[in-house]
Structures are given as structure tokens and as C-alpha cells.
C-alpha positions as CSV (number, residue, x, y, z in Angstrom):
1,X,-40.4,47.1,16.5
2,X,-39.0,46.7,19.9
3,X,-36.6,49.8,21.5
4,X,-34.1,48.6,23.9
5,X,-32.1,51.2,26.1
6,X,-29.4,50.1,28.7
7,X,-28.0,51.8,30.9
8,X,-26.4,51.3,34.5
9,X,-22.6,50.7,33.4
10,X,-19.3,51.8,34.5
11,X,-15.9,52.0,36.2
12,X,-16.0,49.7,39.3
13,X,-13.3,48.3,41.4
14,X,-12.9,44.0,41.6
15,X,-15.4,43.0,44.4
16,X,-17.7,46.2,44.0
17,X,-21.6,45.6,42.4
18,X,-23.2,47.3,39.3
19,X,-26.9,47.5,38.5
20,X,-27.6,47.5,34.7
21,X,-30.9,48.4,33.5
22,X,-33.0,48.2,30.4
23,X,-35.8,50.2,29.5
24,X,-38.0,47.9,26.9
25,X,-40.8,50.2,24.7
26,X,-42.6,49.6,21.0
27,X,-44.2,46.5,20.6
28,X,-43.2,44.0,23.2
29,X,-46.1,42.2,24.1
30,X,-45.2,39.6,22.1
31,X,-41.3,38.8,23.7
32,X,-40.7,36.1,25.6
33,X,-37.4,35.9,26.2
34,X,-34.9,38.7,27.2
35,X,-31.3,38.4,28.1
36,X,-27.9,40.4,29.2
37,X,-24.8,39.2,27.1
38,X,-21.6,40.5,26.9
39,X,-18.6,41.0,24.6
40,X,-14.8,41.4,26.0
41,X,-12.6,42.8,23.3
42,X,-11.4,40.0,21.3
43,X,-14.0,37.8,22.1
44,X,-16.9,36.6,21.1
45,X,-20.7,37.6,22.4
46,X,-21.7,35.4,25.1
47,X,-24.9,35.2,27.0
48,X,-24.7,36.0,30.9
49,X,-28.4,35.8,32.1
50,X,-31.9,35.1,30.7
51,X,-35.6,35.6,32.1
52,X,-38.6,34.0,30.1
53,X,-41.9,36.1,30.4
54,X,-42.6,33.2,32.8
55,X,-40.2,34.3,35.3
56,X,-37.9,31.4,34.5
57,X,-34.5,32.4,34.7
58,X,-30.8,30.9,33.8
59,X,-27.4,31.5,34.3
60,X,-23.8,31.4,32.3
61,X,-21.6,28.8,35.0
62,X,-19.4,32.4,35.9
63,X,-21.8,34.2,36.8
64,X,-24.1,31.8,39.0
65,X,-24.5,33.1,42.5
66,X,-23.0,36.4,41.8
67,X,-25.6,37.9,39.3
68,X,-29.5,38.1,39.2
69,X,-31.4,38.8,36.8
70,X,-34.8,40.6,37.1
71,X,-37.8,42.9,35.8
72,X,-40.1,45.4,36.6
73,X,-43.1,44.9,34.4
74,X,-45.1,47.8,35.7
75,X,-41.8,50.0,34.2
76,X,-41.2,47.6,30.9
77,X,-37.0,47.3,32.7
78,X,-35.1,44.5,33.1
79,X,-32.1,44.4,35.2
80,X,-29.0,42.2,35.9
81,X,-27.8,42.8,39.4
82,X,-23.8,42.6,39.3
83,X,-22.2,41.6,42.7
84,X,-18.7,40.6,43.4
85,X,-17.3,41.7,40.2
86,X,-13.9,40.4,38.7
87,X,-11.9,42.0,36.0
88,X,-13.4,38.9,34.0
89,X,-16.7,40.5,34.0
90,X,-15.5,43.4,32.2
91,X,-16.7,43.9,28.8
92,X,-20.1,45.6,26.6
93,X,-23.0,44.1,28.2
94,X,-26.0,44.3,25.7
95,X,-29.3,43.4,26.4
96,X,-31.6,41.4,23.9
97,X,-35.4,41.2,23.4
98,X,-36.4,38.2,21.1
99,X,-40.4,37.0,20.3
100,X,-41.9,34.4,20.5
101,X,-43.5,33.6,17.1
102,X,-40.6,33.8,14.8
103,X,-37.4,34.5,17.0
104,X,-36.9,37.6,15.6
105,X,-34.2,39.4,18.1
106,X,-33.9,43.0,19.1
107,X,-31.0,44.3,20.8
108,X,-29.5,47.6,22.3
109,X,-26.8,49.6,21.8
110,X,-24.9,48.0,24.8
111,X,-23.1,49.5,27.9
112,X,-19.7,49.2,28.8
113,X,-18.4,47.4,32.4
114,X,-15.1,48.0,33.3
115,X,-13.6,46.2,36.2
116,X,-10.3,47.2,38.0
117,X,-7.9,44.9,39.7
């Protein structure tokens, strides 16, 4: 099993940055991918930003130049660096583990972004 905790979310004002985190633990030495995705009320859950255990990174089109993506494998996190946010952003942003031998995916419980104009 694979425990994924995110944290990092909140109230911020159009234009401000956020730092979300994810604290991975249980059996991850076998993920290869993990990603941030989010879900605006209404809509449906769409990925935002992806790192392979390579390093290999990619991007939703909105988000490119704006976010990053990254990890700290000495403290098992990942994060998604949120700058110039717009009320578009807004949404549950949930992080998500999945392995590489049978693309089984884990995911957490989600923290909410909100975004003022």
C-alpha cells in the first residue's frame, strides 16, 4: 500500500503563489509516476503536472510556465509550485501515486485551492 498526504492549500488572492506538498510513505519503491490533478466543482478531474521517477516532467497547456512540479526524495514529498494564480486554478488538487508493474493508482485525500479575483 502506498499513503499519500497533501497538504500546502488555501485562500490566495489572483496573482499570489501556493506551495502544495505531498508526503509519500508505505511501499513506494515501486511508483513511477506521480502527479497533481485537480477537480473544480462541476467538473471533471483533470491532470495538472506529472514527474516520472526519471525526473521527466509534463504539463496541462494552462498551467505551463506558471507551475513546477518537483520532489525531494531524501523526504519521500513531492510538490507543485503554484505561481501567478487565476481564479481558474481554483479547485481540489489531489495528488496521485501509480506503479509501475500493473498501474495500480493511489491517491490522497486532496486539498482545496481557492483563488480570489
Amino acid at each position: 500500500q502506498v499513503q499519500l498526504v497533501e497538504s500546502g492549500g488555501g485562500l490566495v488572492q489572483a496573482g499570489g503563489s501556493l506551495r502544495l506538498s505531498c508526503a509519500v510513505s508505505g511501499r513506494i519503491f515501486n511508483i513511477n509516476v506521480m502527479g497533481w490533478y485537480r477537480q473544480a466543482p462541476g467538473a471533471q478531474r483533470e491532470l495538472v503536472a506529472a514527474i516520472t521517477r526519471g525526473g521527466s516532467t509534463n504539463y496541462a497547456e494552462s498551467v505551463k510556465g506558471r507551475f513546477t512540479i518537483s520532489r525531494d526524495n531524501a523526504k519521500n514529498t513531492r510538490y507543485l509550485q503554484m505561481n501567478r494564480l487565476k481564479p481558474e486554478d481554483a479547485g481540489v488538487y489531489y495528488c496521485k501515486a501509480r506503479r509501475a508493474n500493473d498501474h495500480v493508482e493511489y491517491w490522497g485525500q486532496g486539498t482545496q485551492v481557492t483563488v480570489s479575483s
